[in-house]
C-alpha positions as CSV (number, residue, x, y, z in Angstrom):
1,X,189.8,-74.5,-41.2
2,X,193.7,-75.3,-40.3
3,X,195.3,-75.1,-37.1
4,X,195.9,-72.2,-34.9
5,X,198.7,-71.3,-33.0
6,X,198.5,-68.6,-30.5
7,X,201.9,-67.8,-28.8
8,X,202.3,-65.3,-25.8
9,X,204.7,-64.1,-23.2
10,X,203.0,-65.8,-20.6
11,X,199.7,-68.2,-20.7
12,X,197.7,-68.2,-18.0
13,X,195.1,-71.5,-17.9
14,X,192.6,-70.3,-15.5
15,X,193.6,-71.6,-11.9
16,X,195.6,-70.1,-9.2
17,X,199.1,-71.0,-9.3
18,X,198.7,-71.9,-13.4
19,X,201.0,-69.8,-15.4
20,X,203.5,-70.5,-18.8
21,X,206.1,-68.2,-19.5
22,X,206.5,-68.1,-23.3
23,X,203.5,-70.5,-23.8
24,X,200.9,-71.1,-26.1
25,X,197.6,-72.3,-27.2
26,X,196.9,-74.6,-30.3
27,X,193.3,-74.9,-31.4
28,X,191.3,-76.7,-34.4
29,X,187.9,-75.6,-35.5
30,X,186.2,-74.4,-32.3
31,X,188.9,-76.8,-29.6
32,X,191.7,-75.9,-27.8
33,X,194.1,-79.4,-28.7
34,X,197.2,-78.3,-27.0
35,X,198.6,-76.0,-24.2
36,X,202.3,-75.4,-23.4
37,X,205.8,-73.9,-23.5
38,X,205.7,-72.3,-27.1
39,X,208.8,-74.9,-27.7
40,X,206.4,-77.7,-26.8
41,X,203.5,-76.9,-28.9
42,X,205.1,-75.8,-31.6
43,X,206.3,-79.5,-32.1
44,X,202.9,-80.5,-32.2
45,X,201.3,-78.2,-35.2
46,X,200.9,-78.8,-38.7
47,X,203.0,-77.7,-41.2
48,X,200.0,-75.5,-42.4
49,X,199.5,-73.7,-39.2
50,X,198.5,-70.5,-38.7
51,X,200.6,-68.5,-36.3
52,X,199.4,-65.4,-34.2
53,X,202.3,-64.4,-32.0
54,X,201.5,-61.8,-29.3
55,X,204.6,-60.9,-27.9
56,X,204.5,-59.0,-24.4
57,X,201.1,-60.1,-24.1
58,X,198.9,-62.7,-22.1
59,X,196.7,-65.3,-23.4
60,X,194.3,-66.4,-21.0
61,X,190.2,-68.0,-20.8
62,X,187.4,-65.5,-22.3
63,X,185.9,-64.0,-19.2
64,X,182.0,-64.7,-18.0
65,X,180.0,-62.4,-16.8
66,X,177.3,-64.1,-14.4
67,X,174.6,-61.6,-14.1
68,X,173.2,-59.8,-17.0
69,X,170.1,-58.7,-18.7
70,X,170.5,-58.5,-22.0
71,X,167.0,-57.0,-22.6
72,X,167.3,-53.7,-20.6
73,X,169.1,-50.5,-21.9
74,X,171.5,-49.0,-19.4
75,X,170.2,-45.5,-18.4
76,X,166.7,-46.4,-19.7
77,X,163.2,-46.7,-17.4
78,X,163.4,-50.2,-17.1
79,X,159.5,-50.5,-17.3
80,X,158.8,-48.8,-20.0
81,X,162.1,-49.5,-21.9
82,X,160.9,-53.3,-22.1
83,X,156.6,-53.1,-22.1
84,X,156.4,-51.0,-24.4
85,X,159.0,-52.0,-26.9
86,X,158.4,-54.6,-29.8
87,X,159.6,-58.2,-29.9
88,X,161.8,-57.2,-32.8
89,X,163.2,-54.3,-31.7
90,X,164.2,-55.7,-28.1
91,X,166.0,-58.7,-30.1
92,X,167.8,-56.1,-32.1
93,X,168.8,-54.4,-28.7
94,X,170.0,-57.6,-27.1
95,X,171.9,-58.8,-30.1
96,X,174.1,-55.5,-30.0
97,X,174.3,-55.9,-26.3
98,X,175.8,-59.7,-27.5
99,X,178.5,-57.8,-29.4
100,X,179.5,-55.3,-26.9
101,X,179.7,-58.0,-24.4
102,X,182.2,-59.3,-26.9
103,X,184.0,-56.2,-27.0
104,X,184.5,-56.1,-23.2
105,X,186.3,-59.7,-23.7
106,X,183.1,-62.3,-22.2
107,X,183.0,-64.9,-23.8
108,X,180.2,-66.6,-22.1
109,X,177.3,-65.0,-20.4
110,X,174.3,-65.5,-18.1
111,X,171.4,-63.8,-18.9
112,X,169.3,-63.7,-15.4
113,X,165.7,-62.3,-16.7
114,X,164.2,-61.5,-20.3
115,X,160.7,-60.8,-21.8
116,X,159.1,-63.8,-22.8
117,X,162.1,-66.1,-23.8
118,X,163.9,-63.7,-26.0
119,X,167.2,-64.5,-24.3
120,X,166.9,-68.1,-25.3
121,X,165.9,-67.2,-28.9
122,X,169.0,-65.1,-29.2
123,X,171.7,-67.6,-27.7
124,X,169.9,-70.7,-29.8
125,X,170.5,-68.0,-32.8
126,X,174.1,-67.6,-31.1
127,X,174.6,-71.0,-31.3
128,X,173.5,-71.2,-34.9
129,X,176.0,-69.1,-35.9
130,X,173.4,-66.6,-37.2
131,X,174.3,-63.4,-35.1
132,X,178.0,-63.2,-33.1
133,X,177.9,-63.2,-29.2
134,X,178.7,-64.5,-26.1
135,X,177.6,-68.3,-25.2
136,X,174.6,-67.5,-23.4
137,X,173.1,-69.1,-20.4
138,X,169.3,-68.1,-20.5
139,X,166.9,-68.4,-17.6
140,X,164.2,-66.9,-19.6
141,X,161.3,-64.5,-18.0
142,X,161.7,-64.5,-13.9
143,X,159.6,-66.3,-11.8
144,X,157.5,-63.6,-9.9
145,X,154.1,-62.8,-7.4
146,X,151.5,-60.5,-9.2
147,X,152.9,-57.9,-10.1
148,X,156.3,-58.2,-7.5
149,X,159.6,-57.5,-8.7
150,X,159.8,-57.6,-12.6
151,X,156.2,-58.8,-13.3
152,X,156.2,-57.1,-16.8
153,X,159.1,-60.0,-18.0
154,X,156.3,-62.3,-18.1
155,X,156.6,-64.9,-15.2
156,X,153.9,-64.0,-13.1
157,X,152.6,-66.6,-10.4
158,X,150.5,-67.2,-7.3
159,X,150.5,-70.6,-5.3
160,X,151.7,-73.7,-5.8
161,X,150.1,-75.4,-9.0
162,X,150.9,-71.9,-11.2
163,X,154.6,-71.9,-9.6
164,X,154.6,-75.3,-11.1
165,X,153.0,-74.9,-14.2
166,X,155.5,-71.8,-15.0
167,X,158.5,-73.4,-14.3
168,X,157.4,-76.4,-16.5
169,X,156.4,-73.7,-19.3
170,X,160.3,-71.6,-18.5
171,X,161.8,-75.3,-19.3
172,X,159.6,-76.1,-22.3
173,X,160.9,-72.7,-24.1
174,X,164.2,-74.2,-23.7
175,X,165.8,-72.4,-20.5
176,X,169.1,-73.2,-19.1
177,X,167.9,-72.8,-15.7
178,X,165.1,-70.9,-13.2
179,X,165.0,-67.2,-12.0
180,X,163.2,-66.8,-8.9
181,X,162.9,-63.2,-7.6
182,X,162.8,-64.2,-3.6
183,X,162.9,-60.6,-3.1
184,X,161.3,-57.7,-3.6
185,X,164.0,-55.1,-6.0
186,X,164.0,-51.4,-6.1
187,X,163.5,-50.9,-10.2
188,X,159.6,-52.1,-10.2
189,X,156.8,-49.4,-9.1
190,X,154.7,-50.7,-6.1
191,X,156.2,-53.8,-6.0
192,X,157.7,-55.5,-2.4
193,X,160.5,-53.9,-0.3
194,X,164.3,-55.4,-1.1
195,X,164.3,-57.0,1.6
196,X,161.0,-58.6,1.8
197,X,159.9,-61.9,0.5
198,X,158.1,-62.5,-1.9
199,X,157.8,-66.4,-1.7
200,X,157.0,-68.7,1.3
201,X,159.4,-71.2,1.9
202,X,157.2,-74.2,0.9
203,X,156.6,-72.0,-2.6
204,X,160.2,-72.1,-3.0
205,X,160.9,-75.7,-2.2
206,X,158.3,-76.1,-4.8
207,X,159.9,-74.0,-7.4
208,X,163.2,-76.0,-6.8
209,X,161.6,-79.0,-6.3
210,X,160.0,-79.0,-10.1
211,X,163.1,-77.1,-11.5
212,X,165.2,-80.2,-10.6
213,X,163.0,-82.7,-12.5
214,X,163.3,-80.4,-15.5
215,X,167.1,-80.8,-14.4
216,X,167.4,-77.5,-14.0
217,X,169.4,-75.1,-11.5
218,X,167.8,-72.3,-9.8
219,X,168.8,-68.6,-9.4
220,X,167.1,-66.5,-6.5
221,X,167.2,-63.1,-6.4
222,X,167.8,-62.3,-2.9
223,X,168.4,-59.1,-1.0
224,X,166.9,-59.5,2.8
225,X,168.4,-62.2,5.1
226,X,165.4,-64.2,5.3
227,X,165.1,-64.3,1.7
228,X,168.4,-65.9,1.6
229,X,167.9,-68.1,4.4
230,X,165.0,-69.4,2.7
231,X,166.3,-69.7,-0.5
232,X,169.8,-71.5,0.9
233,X,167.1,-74.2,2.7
234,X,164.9,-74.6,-0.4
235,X,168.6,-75.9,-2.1
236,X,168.8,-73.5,-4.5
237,X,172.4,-72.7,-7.0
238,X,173.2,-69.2,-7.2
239,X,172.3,-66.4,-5.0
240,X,172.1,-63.4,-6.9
241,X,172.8,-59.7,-5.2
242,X,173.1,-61.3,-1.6
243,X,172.9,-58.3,0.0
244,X,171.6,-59.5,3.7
245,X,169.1,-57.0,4.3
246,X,167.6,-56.6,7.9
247,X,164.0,-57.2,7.6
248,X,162.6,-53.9,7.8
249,X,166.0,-52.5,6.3
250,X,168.3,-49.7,7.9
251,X,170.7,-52.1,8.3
252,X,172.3,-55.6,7.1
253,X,171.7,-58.9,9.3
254,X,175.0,-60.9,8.4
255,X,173.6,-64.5,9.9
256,X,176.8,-67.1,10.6
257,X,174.1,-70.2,10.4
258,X,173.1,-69.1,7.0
259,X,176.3,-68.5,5.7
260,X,178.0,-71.3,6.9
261,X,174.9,-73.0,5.8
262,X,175.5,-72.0,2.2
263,X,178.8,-72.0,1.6
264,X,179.0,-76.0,3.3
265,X,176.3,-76.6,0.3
266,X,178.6,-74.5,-2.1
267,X,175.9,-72.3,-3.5
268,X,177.8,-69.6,-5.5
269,X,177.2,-65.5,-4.1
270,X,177.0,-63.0,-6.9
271,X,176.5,-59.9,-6.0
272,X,176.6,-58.5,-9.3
273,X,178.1,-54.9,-9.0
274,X,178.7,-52.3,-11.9
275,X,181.9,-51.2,-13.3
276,X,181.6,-47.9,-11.4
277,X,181.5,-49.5,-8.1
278,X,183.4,-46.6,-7.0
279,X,180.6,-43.8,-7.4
280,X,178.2,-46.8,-6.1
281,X,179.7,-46.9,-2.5
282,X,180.3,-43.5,-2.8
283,X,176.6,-42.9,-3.0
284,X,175.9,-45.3,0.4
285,X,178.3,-42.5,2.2
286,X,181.7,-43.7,4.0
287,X,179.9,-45.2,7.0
288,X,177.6,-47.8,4.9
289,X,180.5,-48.4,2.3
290,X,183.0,-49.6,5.2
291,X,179.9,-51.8,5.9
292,X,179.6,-53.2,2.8
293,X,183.2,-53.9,2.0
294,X,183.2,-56.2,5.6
295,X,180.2,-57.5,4.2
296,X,181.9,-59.2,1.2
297,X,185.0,-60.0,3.4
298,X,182.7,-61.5,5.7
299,X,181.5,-63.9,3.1
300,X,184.8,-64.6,1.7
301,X,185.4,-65.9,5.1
302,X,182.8,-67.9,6.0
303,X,184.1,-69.7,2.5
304,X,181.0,-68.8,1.1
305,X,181.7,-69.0,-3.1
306,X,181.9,-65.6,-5.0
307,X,181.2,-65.5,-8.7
308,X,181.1,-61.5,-10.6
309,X,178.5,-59.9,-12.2
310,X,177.4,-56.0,-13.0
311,X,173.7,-56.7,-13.7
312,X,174.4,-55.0,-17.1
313,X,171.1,-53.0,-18.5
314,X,170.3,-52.0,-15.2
315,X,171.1,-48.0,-13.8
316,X,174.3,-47.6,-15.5
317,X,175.5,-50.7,-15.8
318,X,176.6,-50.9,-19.4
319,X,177.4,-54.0,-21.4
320,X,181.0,-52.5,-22.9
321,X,183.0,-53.1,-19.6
322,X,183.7,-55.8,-17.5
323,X,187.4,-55.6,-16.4
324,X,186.1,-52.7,-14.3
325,X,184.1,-54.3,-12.1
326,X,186.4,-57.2,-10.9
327,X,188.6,-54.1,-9.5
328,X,186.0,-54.5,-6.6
329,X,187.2,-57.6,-5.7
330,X,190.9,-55.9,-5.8
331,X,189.6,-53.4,-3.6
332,X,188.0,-55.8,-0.9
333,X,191.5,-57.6,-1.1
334,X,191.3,-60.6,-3.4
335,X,195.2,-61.7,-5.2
336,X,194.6,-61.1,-8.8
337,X,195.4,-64.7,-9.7
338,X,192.1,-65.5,-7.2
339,X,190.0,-62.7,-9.0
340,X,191.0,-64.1,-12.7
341,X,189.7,-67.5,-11.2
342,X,187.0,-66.1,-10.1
343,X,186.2,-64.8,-13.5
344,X,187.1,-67.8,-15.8
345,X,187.2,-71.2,-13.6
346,X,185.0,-70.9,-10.4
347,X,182.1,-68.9,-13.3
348,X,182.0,-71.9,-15.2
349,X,181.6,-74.0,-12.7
350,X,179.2,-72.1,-10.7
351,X,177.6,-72.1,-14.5
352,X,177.6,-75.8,-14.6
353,X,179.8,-75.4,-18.0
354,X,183.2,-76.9,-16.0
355,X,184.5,-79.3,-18.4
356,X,183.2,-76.9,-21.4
357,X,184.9,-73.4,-20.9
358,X,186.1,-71.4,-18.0
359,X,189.6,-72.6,-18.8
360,X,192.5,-73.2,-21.1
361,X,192.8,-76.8,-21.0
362,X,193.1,-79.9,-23.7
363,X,189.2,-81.0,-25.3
364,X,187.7,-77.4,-23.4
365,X,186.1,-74.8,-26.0
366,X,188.2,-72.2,-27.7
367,X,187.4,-69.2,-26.2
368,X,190.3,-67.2,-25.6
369,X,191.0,-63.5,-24.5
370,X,195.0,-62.0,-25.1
371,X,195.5,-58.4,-23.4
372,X,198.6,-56.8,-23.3
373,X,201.2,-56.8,-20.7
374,X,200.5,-58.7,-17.4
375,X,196.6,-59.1,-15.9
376,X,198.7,-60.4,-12.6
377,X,200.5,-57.0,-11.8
378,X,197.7,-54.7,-13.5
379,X,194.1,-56.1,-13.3
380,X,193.1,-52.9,-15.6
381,X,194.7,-54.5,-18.8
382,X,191.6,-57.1,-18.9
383,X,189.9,-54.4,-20.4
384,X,192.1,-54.0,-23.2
385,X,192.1,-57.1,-25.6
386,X,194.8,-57.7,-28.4
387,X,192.5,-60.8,-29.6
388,X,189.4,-62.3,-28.6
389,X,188.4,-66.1,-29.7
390,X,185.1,-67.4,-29.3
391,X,184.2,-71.4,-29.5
392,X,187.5,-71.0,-31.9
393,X,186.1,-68.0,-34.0
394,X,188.3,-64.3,-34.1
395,X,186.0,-61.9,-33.0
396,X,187.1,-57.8,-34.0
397,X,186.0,-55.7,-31.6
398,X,184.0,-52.5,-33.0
399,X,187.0,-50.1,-32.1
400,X,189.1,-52.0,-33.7
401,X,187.2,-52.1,-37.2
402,X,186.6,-48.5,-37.3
């Protein structure tokens, strides 16, 4: 394959402060190998080069979505939508979900909970080159109590030799890191409270504990405070939701000693919010949604890391938008060059792909996203791709090839 040359108005590499006016992007086969004033680069191609000019338009890292579930159908009983269903026709679902993530310009996605491995047979399939999609990061069925949040996935345990026996099977089908559900969840029948807690603290240092010699992160669902207390102590990665639940609920318990606690260990927050987040604190009523909004500023200022997500398959959460939902993060106050970050850099890291992806940089993967006009005075155009490169291949969105 030759050389590619993308040129733009402005490139935009990932971190804050990063921006080339009239810049562009050279890649070969699936690498980005030079970034630069267009002038610059230019110099550096071969004579065979093949030139896409977007004039007007910004070229900047393929976005990643954190929290998703590729195995769920927005808008569908989750329960029934995934027990009941076949192992071929849930691969068929998730491998359109793949494309539409596509569509919505991510580029690399973390799939937090699937039925049996399926996740990890699609991305390895992914990989191969077999179906198109996202780079997916797979954690495989969620580790749960019988019958507690999500038991029909398949990761079912109760005490400490089946904790350790089923995160030793999750890493033997090839998972990219653990799910914990610390917490209870509201979309499983019967199953624990959000905010209660599923675990013990010595069950999750266990969890962690036999995750890191499989050398794997961990991801804990969390909702109530003591959930995410205990999770923070057991040293887990991610917290997913964070939503600091009082235990009992009818209320939030924002603990400073926690928070400080987890952003001085830098474990990333994602609290994995749809595109509509609008109607969503509409729902919680003007009271709770001023509550909520301090809650994430609250966090922010503890210096506690913030990585996005919409928990895509879940209510209606689709898999077609993304863009949307980092207008929360607009709303709660974030600069745009901070919420791009968040989106492209501090993902990846929090993703443990820094180095890989996440940015536009020299020996980093090609994935690239080009959107018209400027993402730094109007957030909304992230959702409007010109282009969209994945590990250096041109992906055509589906309402572009109709």
């Amino acid at each position: 394959m030759p050389q590619r040359l993308f040129t733009a108005s402005q490139v935009l590499p990932g971190p804050c402060g990063q921006r080339i006016p009239d810049g562009a992007v050279l890649v070969d086969d699936a690498t980005i190998t030079e970034i630069g004033t267009r002038e610059a680069v230019e110099r550096l191609a071969a004579d065979d080069v093949v030139r896409q000019d977007f004039p007007g338009s910004t070229i900047l890292p393929g976005l990643i979505n954190c929290h998703v579930h590729l195995v769920f159908d927005p808008g569908q009983d989750p329960v029934a939508g995934v027990h009941d269903v076949s192992e071929a026709d849930l691969l068929e679902r998730m491998a359109r979900h793949a494309r539409q993530l596509l569509d919505a310009g991510v580029t690399t996605v973390r799939d937090l909970g699937d039925r049996d491995g399926l996740a990890i047979r699609l991305r390895d399939r992914v990989n191969a080159g077999e179906l198109p999609g996202p780079r997916i990061v797979a954690a495989g069925p969620p580790i749960t109590v019988p019958q507690g949040h999500c038991w029909f996935l398949g990761g079912e345990a109760d005490g400490e030799r089946e904790l350790r026996d089923r995160v030793r099977r999750t890493a033997a089908l090839g998972a990219d890191l653990i799910k914990v559900m610390v917490s209870g969840g509201s979309i499983t029948p019967n199953s624990p409270a959000m905010w209660a807690s599923q675990f013990t603290p010595a069950e999750l240092r266990t969890i962690v504990e036999e995750a890191s010699a499989a050398g794997l992160p961990v991801a804990a669902h969390a909702h109530g405070t003591e959930a995410i207390a205990a999770a923070v102590d057991a040293g887990v990665t991610t917290i997913e939701h964070c939503t600091w639940l009082r235990d009992g609920g009818g209320g939030y318990d924002t603990r400073d000693d926690v928070a400080e606690r987890m952003a001085g260990r830098g474990i990333h927050a994602c609290v994995a919010w749809p595109p509509d987040w609008p109607g969503f604190l509409d729902r919680f009523g003007r009271e709770r949604a001023a509550l909520i909004i301090d809650r994430f500023r609250w966090m922010n200022r503890v210096g506690i890391p913030l990585i996005p997500g919409t928990d895509a398959g879940l209510g209606h959460s689709p898999f077609t938008e993304f863009a949307g939902a980092l207008g929360l993060y607009e709303h709660v106050g974030f600069p745009r060059e901070r919420i791009i970050e968040m989106a492209t850099v501090v993902s990846a890291g929090a993703l443990g792909l820094d180095g890989k992806t996440g940015r536009l940089a020299t020996c980093h993967s090609a994935d690239l996203l080009v959107v018209p006009g400027d993402p730094l005075t109007d957030l909304g155009v992230l959702g409007r791709q010109e282009s969209l490169v994945v590990r250096g291949q041109t992906w055509k969105p589906a309402a572009a090839s109709s």
